[in-house]
N, CA, C and O atoms as a GROMACS GRO file, in nm:
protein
  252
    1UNK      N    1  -0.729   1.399  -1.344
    1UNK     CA    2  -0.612   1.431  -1.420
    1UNK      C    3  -0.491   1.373  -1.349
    1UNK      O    4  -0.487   1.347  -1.229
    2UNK      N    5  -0.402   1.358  -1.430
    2UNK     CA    6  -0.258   1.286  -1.318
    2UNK      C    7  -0.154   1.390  -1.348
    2UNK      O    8  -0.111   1.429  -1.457
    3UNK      N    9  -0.129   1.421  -1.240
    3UNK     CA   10  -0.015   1.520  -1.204
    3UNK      C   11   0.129   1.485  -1.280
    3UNK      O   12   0.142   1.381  -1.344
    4UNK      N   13   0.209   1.559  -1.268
    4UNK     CA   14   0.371   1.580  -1.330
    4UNK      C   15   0.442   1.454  -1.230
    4UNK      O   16   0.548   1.401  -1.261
    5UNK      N   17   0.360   1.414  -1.100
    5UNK     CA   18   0.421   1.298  -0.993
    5UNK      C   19   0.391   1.172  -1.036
    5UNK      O   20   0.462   1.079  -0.996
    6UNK      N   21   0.277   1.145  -1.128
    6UNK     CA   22   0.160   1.058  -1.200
    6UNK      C   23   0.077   0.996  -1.110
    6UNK      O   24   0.033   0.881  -1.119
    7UNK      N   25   0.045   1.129  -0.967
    7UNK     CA   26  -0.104   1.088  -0.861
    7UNK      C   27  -0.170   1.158  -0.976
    7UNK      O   28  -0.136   1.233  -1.067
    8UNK      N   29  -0.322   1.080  -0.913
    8UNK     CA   30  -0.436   1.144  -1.007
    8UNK      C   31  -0.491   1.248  -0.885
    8UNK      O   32  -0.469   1.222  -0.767
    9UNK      N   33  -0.568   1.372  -0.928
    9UNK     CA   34  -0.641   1.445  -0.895
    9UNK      C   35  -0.735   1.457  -0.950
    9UNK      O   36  -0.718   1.514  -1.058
   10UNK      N   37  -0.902   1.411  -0.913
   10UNK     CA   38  -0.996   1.495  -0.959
   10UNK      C   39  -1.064   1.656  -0.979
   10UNK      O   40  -1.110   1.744  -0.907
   11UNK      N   41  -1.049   1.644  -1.061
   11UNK     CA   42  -1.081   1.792  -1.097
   11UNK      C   43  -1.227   1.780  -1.161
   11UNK      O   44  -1.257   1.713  -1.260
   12UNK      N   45  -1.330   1.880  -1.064
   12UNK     CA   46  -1.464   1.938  -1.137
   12UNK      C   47  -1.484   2.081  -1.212
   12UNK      O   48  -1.404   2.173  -1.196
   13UNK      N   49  -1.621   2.092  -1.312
   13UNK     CA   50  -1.604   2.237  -1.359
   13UNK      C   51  -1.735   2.229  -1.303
   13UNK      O   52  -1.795   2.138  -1.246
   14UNK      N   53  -1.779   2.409  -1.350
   14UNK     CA   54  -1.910   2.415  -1.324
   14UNK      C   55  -1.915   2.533  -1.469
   14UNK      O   56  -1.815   2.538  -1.539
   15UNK      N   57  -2.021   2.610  -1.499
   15UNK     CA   58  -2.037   2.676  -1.546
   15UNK      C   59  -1.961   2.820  -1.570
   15UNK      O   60  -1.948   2.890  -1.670
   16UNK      N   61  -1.930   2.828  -1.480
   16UNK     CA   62  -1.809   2.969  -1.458
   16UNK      C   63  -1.635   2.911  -1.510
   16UNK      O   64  -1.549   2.996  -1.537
   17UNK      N   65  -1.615   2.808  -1.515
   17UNK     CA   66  -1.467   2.780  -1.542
   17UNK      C   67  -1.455   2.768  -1.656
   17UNK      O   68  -1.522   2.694  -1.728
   18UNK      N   69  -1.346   2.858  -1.698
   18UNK     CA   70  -1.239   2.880  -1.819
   18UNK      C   71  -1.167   2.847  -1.885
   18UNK      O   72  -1.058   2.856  -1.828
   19UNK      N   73  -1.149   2.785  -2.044
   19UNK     CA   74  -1.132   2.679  -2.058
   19UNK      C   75  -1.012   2.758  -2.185
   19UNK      O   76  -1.056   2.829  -2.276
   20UNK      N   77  -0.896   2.734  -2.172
   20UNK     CA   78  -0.805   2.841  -2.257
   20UNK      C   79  -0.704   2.716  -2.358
   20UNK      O   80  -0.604   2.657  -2.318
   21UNK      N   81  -0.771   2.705  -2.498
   21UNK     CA   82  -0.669   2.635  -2.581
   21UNK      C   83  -0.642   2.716  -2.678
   21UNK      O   84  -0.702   2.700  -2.784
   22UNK      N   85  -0.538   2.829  -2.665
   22UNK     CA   86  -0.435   2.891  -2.753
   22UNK      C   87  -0.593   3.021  -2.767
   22UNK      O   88  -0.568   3.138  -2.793
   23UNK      N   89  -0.711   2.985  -2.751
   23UNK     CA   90  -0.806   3.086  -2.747
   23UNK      C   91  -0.933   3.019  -2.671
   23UNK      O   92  -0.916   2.899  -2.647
   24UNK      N   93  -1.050   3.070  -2.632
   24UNK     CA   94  -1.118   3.011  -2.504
   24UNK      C   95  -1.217   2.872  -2.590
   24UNK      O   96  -1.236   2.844  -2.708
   25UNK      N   97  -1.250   2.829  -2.496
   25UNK     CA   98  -1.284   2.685  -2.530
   25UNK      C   99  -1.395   2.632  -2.449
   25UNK      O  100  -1.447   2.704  -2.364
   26UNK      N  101  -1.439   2.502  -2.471
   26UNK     CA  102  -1.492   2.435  -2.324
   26UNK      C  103  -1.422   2.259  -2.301
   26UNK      O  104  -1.354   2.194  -2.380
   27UNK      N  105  -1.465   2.228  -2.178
   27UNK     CA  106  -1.430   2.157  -2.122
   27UNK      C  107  -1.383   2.031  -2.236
   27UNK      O  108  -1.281   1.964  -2.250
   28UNK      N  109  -1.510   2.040  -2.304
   28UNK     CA  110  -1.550   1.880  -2.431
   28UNK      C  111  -1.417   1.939  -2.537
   28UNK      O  112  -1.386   1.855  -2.621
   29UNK      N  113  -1.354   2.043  -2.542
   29UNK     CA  114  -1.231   2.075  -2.633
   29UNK      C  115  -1.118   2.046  -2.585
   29UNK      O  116  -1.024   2.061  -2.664
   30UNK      N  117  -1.094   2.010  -2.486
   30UNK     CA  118  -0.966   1.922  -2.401
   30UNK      C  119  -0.923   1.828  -2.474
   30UNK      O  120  -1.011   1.769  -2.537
   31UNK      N  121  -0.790   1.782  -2.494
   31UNK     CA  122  -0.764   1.679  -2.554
   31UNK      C  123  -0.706   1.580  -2.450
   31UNK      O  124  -0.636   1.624  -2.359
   32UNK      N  125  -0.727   1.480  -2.458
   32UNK     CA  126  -0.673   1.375  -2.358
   32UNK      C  127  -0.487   1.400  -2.379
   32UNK      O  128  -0.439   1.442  -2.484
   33UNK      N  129  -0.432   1.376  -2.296
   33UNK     CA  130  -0.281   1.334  -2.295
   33UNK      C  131  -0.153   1.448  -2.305
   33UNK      O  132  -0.032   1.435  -2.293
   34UNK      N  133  -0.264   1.596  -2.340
   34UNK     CA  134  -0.189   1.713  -2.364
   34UNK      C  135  -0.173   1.785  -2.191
   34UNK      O  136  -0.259   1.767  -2.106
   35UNK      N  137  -0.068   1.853  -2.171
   35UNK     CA  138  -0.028   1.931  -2.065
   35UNK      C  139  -0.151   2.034  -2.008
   35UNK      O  140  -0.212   2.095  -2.095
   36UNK      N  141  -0.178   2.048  -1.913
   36UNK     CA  142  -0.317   2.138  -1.866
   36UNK      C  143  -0.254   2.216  -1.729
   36UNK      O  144  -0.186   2.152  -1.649
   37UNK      N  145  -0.271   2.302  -1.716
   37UNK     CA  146  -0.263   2.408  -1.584
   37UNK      C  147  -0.452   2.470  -1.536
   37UNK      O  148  -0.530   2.553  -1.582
   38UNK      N  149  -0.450   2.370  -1.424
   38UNK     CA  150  -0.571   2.414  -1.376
   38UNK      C  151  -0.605   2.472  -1.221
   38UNK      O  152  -0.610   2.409  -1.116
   39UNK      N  153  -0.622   2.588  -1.243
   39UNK     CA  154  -0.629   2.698  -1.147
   39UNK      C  155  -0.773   2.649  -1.064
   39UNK      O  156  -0.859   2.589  -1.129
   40UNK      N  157  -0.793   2.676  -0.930
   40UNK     CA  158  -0.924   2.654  -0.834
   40UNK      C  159  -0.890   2.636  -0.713
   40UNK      O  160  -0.777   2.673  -0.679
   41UNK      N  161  -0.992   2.565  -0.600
   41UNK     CA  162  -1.019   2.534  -0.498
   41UNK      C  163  -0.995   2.360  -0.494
   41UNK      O  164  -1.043   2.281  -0.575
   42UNK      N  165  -0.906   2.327  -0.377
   42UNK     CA  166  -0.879   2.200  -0.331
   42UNK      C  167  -0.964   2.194  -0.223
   42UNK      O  168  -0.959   2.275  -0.130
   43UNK      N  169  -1.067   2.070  -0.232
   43UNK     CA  170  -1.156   2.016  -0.154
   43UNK      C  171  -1.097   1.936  -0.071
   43UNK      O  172  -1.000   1.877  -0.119
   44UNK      N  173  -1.133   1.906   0.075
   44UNK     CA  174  -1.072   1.841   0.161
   44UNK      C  175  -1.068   1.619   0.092
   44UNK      O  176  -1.011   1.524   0.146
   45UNK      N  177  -1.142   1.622  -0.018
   45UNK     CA  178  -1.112   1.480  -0.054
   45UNK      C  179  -0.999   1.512  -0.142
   45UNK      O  180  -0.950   1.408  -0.187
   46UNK      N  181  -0.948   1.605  -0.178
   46UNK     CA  182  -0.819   1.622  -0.254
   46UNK      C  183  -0.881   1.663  -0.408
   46UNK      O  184  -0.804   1.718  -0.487
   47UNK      N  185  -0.978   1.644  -0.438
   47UNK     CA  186  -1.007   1.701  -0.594
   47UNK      C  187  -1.047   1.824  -0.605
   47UNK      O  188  -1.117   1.867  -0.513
   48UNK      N  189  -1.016   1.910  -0.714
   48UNK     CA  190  -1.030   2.052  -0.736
   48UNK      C  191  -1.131   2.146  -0.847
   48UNK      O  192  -1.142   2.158  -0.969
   49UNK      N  193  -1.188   2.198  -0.735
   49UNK     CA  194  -1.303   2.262  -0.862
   49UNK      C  195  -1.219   2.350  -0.969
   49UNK      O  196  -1.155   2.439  -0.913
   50UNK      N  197  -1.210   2.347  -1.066
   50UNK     CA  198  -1.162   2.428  -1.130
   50UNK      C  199  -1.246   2.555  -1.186
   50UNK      O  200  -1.362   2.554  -1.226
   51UNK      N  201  -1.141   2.684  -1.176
   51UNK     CA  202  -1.236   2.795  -1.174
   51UNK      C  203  -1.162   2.854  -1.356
   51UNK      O  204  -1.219   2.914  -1.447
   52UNK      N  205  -1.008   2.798  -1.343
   52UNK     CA  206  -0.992   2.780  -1.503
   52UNK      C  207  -0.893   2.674  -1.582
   52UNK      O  208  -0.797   2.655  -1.508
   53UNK      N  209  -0.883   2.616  -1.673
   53UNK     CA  210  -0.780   2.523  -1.734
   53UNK      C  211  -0.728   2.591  -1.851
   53UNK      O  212  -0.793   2.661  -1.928
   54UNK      N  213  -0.594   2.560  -1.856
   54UNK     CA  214  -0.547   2.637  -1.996
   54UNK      C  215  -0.496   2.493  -2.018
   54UNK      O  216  -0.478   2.406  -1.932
   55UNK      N  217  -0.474   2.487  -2.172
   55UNK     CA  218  -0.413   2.353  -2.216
   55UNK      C  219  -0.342   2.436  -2.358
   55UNK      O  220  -0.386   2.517  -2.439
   56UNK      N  221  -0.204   2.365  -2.338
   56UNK     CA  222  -0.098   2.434  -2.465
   56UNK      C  223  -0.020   2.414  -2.423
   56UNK      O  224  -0.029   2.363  -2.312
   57UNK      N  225   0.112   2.437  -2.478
   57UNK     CA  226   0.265   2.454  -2.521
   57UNK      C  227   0.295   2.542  -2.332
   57UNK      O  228   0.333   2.658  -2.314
   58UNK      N  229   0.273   2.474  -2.258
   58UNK     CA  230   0.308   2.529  -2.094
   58UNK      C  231   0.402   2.590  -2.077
   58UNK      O  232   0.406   2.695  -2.013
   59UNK      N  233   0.560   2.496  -2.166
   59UNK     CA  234   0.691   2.517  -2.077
   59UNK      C  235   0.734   2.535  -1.986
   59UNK      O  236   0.792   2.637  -1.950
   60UNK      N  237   0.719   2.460  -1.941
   60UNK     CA  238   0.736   2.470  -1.701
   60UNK      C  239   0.689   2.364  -1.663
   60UNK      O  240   0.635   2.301  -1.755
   61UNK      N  241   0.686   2.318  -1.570
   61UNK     CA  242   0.623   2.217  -1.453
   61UNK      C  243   0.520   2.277  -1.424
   61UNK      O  244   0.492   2.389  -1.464
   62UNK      N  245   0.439   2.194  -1.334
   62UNK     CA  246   0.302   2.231  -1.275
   62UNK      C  247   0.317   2.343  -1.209
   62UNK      O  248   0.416   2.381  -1.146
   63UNK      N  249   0.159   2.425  -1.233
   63UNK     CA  250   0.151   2.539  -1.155
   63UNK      C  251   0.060   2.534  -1.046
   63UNK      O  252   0.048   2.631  -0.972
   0.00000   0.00000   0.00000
């Protein structure tokens, strides 16, 4: 994903992560190019498991 700076971060899911578009979702319901807040663990190569993603109407900068 590319940050609000436009670095990219990889971000992984696994089975447990939460996938929130205006109501719950999965990963394949993401839309490319829309705003995402994704909550998890930063791995020492810099990419982040995600434990949830919300994608919608954010209003704010990165969380």
């Amino acid at each position: 994903m590319k940050t609000m700076d436009g670095s990219t971060v990889t971000v992984t899911t696994d089975d447990r992560t939460t996938v929130q578009i205006s109501k719950p979702g999965k990963v394949a319901d993401l839309q490319t190019g829309t705003s995402v807040v994704v909550r998890g663990q930063q791995g020492g190569d810099g990419s982040v498991t995600a434990t949830s993603i919300t994608q919608g109407n954010l209003g704010g900068g990165p969380r």
